[in-house]
C-alpha positions in Angstrom: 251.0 39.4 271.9 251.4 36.3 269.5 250.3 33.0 270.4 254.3 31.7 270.1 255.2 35.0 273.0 251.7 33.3 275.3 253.6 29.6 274.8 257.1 31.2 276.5 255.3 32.9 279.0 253.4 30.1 279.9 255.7 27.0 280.0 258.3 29.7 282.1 255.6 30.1 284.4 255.4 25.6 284.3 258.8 25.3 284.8 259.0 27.7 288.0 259.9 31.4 286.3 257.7 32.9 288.6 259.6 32.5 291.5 263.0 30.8 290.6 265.4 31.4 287.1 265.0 28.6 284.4 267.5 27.8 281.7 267.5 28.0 278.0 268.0 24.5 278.0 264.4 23.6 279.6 262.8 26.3 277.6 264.2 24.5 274.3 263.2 20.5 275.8 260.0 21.7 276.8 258.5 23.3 273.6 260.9 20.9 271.2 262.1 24.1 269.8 266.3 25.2 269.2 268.2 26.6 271.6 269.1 29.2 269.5 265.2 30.5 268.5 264.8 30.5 272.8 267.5 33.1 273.1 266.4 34.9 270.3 262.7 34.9 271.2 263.8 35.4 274.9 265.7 38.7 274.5 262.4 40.2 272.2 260.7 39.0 275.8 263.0 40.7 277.7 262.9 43.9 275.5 259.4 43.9 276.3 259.2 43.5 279.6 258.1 40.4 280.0 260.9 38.0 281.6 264.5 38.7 282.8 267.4 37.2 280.7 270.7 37.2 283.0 273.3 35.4 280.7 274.8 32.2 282.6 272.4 32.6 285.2 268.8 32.2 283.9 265.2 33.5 283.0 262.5 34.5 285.0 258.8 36.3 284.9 258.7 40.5 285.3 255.5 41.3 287.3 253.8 41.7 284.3 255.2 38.8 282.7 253.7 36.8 285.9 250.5 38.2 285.8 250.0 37.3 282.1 251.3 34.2 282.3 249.0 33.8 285.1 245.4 34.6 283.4 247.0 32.3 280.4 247.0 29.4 282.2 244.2 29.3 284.1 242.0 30.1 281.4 243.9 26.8 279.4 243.2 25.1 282.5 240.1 25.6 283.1 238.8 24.8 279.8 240.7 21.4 280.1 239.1 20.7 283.1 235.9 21.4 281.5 236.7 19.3 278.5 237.5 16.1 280.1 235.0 16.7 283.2 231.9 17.9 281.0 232.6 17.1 277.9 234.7 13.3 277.4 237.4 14.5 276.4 241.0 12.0 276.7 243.9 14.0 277.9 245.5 14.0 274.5 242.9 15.5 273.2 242.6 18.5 275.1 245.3 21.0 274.5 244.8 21.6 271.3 240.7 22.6 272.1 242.2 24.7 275.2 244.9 26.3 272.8 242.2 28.1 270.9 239.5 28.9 274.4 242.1 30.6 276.1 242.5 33.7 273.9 238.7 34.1 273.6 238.1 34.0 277.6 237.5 37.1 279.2 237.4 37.1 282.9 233.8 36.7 283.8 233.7 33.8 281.5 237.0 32.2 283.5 235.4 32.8 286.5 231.6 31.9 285.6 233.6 28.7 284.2 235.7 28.2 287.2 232.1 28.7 289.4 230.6 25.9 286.9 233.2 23.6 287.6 233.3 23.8 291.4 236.5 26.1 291.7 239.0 22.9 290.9 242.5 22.7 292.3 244.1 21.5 289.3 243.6 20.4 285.8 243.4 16.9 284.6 247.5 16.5 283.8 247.8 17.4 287.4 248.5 21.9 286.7 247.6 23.7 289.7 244.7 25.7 288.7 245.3 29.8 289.7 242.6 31.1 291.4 240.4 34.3 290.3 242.8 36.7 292.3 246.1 35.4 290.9 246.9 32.8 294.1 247.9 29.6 293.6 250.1 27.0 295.6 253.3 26.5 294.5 254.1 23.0 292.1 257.2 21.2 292.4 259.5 22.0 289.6 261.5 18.7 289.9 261.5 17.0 286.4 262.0 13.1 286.6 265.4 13.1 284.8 266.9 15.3 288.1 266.1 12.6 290.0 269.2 10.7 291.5 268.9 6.9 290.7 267.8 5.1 293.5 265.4 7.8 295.0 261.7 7.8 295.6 259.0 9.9 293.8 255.8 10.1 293.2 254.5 11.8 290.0 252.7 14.9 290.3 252.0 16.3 286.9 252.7 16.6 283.2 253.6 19.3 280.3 250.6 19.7 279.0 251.9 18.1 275.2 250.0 15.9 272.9 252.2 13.7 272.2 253.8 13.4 275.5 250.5 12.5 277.4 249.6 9.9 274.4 253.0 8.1 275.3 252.4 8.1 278.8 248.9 6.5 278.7 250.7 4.0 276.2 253.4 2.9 279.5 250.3 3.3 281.5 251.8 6.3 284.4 249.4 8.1 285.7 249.3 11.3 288.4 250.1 10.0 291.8 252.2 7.0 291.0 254.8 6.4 293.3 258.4 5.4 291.1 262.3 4.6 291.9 264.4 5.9 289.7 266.8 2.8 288.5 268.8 4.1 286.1 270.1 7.0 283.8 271.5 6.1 280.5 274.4 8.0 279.4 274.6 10.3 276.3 270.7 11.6 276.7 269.5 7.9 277.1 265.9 7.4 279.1 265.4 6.8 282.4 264.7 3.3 283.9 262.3 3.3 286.5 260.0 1.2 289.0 256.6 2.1 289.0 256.5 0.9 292.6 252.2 1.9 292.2 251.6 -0.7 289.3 254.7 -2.8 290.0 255.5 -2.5 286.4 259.4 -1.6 285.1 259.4 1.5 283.0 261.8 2.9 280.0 261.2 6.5 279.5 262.5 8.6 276.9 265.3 11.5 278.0 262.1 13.9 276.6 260.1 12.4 277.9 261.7 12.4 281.4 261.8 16.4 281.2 257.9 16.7 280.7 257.2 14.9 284.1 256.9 17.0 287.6 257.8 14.9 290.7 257.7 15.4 294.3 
């Protein structure tokens, strides 16, 4: 499988493919890619088994798919976790690092890793963290630009995207802050919100506003 096929299976899984159908749409926001190159590499995917394209409706994970997508990122996980735990790592620097672990981890490594660590829960941009038999609890799959202007959330994680994390250490949000939505801009503006935790007014890119999970 190529590393591009592991990155679909992957931010599917993210965006709630596991359990739920996700569009071309957030496929295409999420990795900054085309539309067009998501349907394309999705019906290859679906070809090989690995998600379920139903036109109009949506893609989701095969068994397999899950399973795969799965090991993926809980080895990228934990190797974050170590990075910034063990290691000093920022949070923009650790996907790259990750990136490259993840293909070289065999199980016993994941697990002797995952032992090392103290089993964690989730990683540092907030992922839940699988455990060795495949179980995790299930994130919310709410971006922020879903959320109706005036309502109440509080941040729960991020894409996992350098850039995107460098930005939000720039406007300062952090897991667990509690926001109001204020506005939406028209025509794919940002999103104004109160960051009700620092009480500090935020602009935040229409991008942006896709890569952040709320509850």
């Amino acid at each position: 499988m190529t590393p591009m096929k592991e990155d679909y299976l992957k931010i599917i899984f993210e965006l709630g493919g596991a359990g739920a159908k996700v569009s071309n749409k957030q496929i295409a926001i999420s990795l900054n890619i085309a539309a067009g190159s998501v349907t394309e590499m999705v019906s290859k995917m679906a070809e090989e088994g690995y998600v379920i394209h139903e036109p109009y409706a949506g893609i989701s994970l095969t068994e397999e798919g899950r399973r795969l997508a799965v090991m993926l990122v809980r080895n990228h996980r934990l190797w974050e976790t170590f990075l910034v735990n063990r290691l000093g790592y920022t949070l923009p620097e650790i996907d790259e690092e990750a990136e490259k672990l993840e293909h070289v981890t065999s199980p016993k490594l994941a697990n002797a890793l995952d032992d090392a660590l103290g089993r964690p829960k989730r990683c540092p941009h907030g992922g839940i963290i699988p455990d060795r038999d495949g179980n995790y609890d299930e994130d919310s799959h709410l971006v922020l630009n879903d959320v109706e202007d005036g309502e109440t959330v509080v941040v729960e994680r991020f894409i996992d995207n350098h850039d995107l994390l460098t930005y939000l250490g720039d406007i300062k949000l952090d897991i667990g802050d509690k926001l109001t939505v204020r506005k939406h801009d028209p025509f794919e503006g940002p999103v104004l919100v109160e960051n009700l935790t620092d009480k500090q007014n935020l602009t935040i890119g229409y991008k942006a506003a896709h890569y952040i999970f709320v509850r």
